[in-house]
Every structure is written in C-alpha cells, then in structure tokens.
C-alpha positions as CSV (number, residue, x, y, z in Angstrom):
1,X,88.4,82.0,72.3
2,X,88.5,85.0,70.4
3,X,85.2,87.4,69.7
4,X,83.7,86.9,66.3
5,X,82.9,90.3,65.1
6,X,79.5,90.1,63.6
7,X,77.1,92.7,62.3
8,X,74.4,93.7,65.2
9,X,72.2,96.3,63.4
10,X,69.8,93.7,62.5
11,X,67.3,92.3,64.7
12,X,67.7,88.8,65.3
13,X,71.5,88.4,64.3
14,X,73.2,85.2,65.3
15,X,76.0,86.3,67.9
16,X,78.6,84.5,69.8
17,X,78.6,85.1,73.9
18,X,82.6,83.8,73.8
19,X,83.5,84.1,77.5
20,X,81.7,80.6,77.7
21,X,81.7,79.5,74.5
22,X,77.8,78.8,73.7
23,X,76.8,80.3,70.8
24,X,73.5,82.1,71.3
25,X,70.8,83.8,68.9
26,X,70.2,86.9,70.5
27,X,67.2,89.4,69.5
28,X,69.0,92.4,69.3
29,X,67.2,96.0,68.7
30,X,68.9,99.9,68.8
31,X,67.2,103.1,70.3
32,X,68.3,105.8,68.6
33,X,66.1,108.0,70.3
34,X,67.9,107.5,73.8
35,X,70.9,109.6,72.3
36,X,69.1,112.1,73.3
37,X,70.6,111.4,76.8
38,X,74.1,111.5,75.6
39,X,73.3,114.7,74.2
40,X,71.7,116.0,77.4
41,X,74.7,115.9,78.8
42,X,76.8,117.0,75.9
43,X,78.4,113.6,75.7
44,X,79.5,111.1,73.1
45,X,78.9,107.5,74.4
46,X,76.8,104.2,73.8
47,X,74.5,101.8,76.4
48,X,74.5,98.2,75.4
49,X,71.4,96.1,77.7
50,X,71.4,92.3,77.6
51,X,68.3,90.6,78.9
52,X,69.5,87.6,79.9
53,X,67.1,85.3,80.2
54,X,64.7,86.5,76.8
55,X,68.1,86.9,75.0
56,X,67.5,90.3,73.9
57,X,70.0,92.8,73.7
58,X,69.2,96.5,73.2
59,X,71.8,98.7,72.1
60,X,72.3,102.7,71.9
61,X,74.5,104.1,69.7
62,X,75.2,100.3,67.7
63,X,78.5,101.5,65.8
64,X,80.3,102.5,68.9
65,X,78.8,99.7,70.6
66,X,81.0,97.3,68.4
67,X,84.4,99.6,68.9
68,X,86.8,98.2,71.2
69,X,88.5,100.9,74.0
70,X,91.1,100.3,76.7
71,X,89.0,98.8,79.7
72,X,90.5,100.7,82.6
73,X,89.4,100.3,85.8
74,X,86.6,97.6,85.0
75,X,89.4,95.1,83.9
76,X,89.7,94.8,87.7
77,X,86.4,92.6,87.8
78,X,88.4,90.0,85.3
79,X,91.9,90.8,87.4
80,X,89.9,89.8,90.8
81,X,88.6,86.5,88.7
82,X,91.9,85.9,87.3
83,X,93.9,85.8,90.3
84,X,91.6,84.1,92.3
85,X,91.2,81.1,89.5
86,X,94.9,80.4,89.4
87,X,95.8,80.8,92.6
88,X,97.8,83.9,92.8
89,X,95.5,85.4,95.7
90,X,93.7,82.9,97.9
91,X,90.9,84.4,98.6
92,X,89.0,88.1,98.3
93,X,90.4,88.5,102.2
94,X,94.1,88.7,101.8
95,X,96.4,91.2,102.7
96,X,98.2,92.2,99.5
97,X,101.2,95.0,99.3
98,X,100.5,98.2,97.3
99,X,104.5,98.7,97.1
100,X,104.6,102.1,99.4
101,X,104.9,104.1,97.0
102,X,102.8,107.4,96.5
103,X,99.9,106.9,94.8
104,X,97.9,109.6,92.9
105,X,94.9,108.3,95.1
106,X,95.9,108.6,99.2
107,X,93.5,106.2,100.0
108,X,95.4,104.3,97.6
109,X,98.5,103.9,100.0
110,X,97.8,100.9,102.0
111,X,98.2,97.0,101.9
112,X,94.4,95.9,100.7
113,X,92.6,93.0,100.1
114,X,90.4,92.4,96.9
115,X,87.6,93.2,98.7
116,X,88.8,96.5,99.6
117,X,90.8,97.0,96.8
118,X,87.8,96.5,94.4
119,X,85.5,99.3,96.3
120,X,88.2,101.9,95.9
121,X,89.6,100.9,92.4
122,X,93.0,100.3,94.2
123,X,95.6,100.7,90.8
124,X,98.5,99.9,93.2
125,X,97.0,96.5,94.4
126,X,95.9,95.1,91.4
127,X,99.4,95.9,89.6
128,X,100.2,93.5,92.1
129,X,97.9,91.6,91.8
130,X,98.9,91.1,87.8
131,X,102.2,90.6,88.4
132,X,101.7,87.4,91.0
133,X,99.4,86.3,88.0
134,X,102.5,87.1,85.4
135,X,102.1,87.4,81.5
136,X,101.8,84.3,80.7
137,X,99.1,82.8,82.8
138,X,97.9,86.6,82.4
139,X,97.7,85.8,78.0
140,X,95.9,82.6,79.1
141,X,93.5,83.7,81.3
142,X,92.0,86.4,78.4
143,X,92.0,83.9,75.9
144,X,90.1,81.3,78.4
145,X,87.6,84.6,79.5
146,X,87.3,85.4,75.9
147,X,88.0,89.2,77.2
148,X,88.2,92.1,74.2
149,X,91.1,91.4,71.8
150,X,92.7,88.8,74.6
151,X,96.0,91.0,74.3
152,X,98.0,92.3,76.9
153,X,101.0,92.9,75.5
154,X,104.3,92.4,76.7
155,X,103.9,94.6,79.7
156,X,101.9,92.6,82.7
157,X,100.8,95.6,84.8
158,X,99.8,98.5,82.8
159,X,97.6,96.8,79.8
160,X,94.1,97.6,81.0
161,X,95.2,101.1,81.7
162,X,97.7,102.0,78.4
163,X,96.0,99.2,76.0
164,X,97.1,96.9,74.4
165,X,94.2,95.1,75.8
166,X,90.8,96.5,74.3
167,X,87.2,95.7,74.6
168,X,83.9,96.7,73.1
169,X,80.6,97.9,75.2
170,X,79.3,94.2,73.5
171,X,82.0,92.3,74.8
172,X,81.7,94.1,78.5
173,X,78.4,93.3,78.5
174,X,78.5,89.6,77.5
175,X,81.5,89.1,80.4
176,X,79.5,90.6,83.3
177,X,76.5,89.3,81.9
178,X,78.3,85.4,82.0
179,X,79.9,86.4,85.6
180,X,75.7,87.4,87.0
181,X,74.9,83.7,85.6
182,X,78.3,81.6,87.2
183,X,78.9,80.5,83.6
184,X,82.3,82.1,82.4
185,X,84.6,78.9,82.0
186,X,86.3,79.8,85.2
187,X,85.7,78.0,88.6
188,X,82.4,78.6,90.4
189,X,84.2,79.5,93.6
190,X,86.3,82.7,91.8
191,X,83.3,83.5,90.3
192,X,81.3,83.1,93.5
193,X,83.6,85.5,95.4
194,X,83.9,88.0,92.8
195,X,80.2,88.5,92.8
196,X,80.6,88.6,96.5
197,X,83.0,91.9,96.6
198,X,81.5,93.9,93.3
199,X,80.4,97.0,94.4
200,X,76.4,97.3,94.7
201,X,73.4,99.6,95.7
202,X,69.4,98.7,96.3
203,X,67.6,100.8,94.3
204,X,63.6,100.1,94.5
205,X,63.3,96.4,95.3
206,X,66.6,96.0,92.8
207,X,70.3,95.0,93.0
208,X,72.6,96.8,91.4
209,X,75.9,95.8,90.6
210,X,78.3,97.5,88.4
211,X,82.6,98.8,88.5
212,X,83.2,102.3,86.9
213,X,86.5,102.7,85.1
214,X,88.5,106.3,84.4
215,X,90.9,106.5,81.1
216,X,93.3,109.1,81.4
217,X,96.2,110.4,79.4
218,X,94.1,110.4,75.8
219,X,92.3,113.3,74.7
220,X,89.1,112.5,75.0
221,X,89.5,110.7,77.9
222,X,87.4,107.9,78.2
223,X,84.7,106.8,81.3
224,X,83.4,103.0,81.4
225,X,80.7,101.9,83.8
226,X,79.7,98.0,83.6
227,X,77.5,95.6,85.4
228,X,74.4,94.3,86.2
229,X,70.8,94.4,87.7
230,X,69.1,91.8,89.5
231,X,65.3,91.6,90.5
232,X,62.9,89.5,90.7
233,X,65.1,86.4,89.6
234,X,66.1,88.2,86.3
235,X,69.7,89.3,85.3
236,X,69.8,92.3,83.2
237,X,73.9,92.9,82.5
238,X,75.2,96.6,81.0
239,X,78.1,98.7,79.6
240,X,78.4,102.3,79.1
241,X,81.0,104.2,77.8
242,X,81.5,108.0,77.2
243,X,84.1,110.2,76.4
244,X,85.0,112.5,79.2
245,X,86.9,116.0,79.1
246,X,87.9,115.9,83.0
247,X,86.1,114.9,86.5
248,X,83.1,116.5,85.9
249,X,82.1,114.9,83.3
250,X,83.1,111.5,85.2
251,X,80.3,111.9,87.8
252,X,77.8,111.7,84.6
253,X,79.2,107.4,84.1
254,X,76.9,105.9,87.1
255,X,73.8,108.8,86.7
256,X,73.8,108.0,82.8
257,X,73.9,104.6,82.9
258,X,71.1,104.4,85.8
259,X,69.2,106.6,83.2
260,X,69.3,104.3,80.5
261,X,68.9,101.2,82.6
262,X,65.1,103.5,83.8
263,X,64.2,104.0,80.2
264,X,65.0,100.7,79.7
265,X,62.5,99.0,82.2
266,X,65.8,97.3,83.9
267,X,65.6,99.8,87.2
C-alpha cells in the first residue's frame, strides 16, 4: 500500500500510518523554534517525533518533513526485515559473503551475519543480501511495508543508495515507529529479530535505538538517522535528516537527533 500524501501543518490532520494499513488520527504540532538547532550547527534538516501511544506527532521543519530522499544506510533495517520474512537469510546469525572484493570500508571485507552486518552498516552484505531477496520479491516486499514511493527500480542492489527508492522523515518515522510496536504486516519473528540486532545505547533509564544512514555522490550530501526510544513502557519513534558537506558534518546526525529527542521530553 502506497503513502497518501496529506497535508500535516494542521493540528489534528487525519493521516494514514501505511506500513500496517490502520488509518490513524494523529495530533500533529510543528516547533519552529527548534530550527534553531539546525542552525547551530549551520545545517539544513528536519526532526519528525511520533508519540506512539498519545498519537501525537511533532514535527520540525513540516515542509521538508513531507519530501521524500534516497534512504541510504537506514533501508538496511527494512533489508534485514525483508530477507528474513521471505526466507532469503534464515536467521540474524548466518554467515553471508561480502564477494571479496575491496570495499571502501576495511572492516567491510569479511563474510558477516545480519547481526554484524547491521552494527557496521556492511554495503557489501546487504547487496547480497538484496540480491538473494531479488527484484521481484524485492518490489513486493515495499509495497507490503508500505516503504517511501515502494520503488526500486530495475536495479536490485543499488536502490536505497542511488534512488530510485525514496522516503520522507514521515514515512521513516511511521516504519520504525510500526517495527518498536511488532505491527508492520510482516511476521512477528522477522520483526522480533530485527529489533534484536538494531543498534542501541542506555541513556538515563532509556533505550535507544536508532540506524544512521550516509548519501554520498550528491552535492549536498545527505545524513539520515532513524529510530526509536523506549522507557517506561512508551515507544517514542524518530527521523532526522540533514544535509551534509563531508564527515564532519556527519558526526552532527546522532548528537542532533539526541538534541531534539532532550527538547522534546523523549530522552
């Protein structure tokens, strides 16, 4: 099922969480103030906050929020789902080949499993890992998750990292947000085991769970970070995205977005 693209700069707009297919009224508010972050840093970017449970999304920066960019490195949280939900890796433990090649990344050039593979954002792996899946089962699986614009083009392992495929800080949000609450139409297992292998950190009584992801090749480049927080029973799900002139400016992803998530009363 595709996105509807609705209007969110009004409060209480009627919006459609897709990757499971309930329609639900959200309360949605913007902070304009909390730019002032971005510009801190002497960024571009947006936060989007869902609070899952009171339905209440709070965005930063709502016309971005809405655009839709080339995932990157967080498409491997829906690439670890997929392949574990049809069956073309067994489970988060096996072995799979990263094709010996050199890899821009040398801890990049070994066999990994998902588990690994996810900690270290392993491009090599999870190429393979789309091409066990293939483009067909590949085209399926998006439309089932709901994921972006569902469009990977004709080219199996390079669509989260050249486009076509393309989704909005919203749409991350909604996904991880439906992963943190086992209810993306997938199996509970995959979605059990990806949970299992996201990269985390406590922070203050909090878990926090979230998978960066690095756009190069495009001028700006563009820097994701994506997840969620648990504490105290609640599920508080997230997406940043900023646009990046080089490395430096990547290190700013996981600092800005635990800024936002402090202003926010999430962390």
């Amino acid at each position: 099922m595709s996105l509807s693209r609705m209007s969110i700069g009004l409060a209480g707009a009627v919006l459609l969480l897709a990757s499971t297919g309930v329609a639900v009224a959200e309360t949605v508010s913007t902070r304009p103030d909390l730019m002032a972050l971005f510009k801190a840093e002497g960024v571009t970017g947006t936060f989007v906050l869902l609070d899952v449970a009171e339905e209440r999304m709070t965005i930063v920066n709502d016309k971005r929020a809405e655009r839709r960019y080339t995932p990157a490195s967080t498409f491997k949280i829906a690439n670890s789902l997929i392949a574990l939900d049809t069956g073309a890796v067994t489970d988060v433990d096996e072995v799979i080949p990263y094709g010996g090649k050199p890899q821009m990344v040398k801890a990049w050039e070994r066999d990994m499993s998902l588990r690994e593979a996810i900690a270290v954002s392993n491009v090599a792996v999870y190429q393979e890992v789309a091409r066990r899946v293939g483009l067909a089962r590949m085209t399926a699986m998006l439309e089932q998750l709901g994921y972006g614009d569902c469009n990977p083009g004709p080219v199996v392992d390079r669509f989260w990292l050249d486009g076509p495929l393309a989704i909005s800080a919203i749409e991350q949000t909604r996904f991880v947000a439906a992963l943190a609450t086992n209810t993306l139409q997938l199996s509970a297992r995959s979605q059990a085991l990806v949970r299992e292998i996201m990269p985390f950190e406590e922070i203050g009584g909090a878990r926090l769970y979230g998978k960066t992801g690095w756009l190069f090749g495009k001028n700006p480049q563009l820097g994701w970070y994506t997840g969620w927080v648990e504490r105290d029973g609640a599920i508080r799900a997230f997406a940043l995205n900023i646009d990046m002139t080089g490395s430096e400016q990547a290190k700013l992803r996981i600092p800005l977005a635990k800024a936002f998530l402090g202003k926010l009363g999430a962390l």
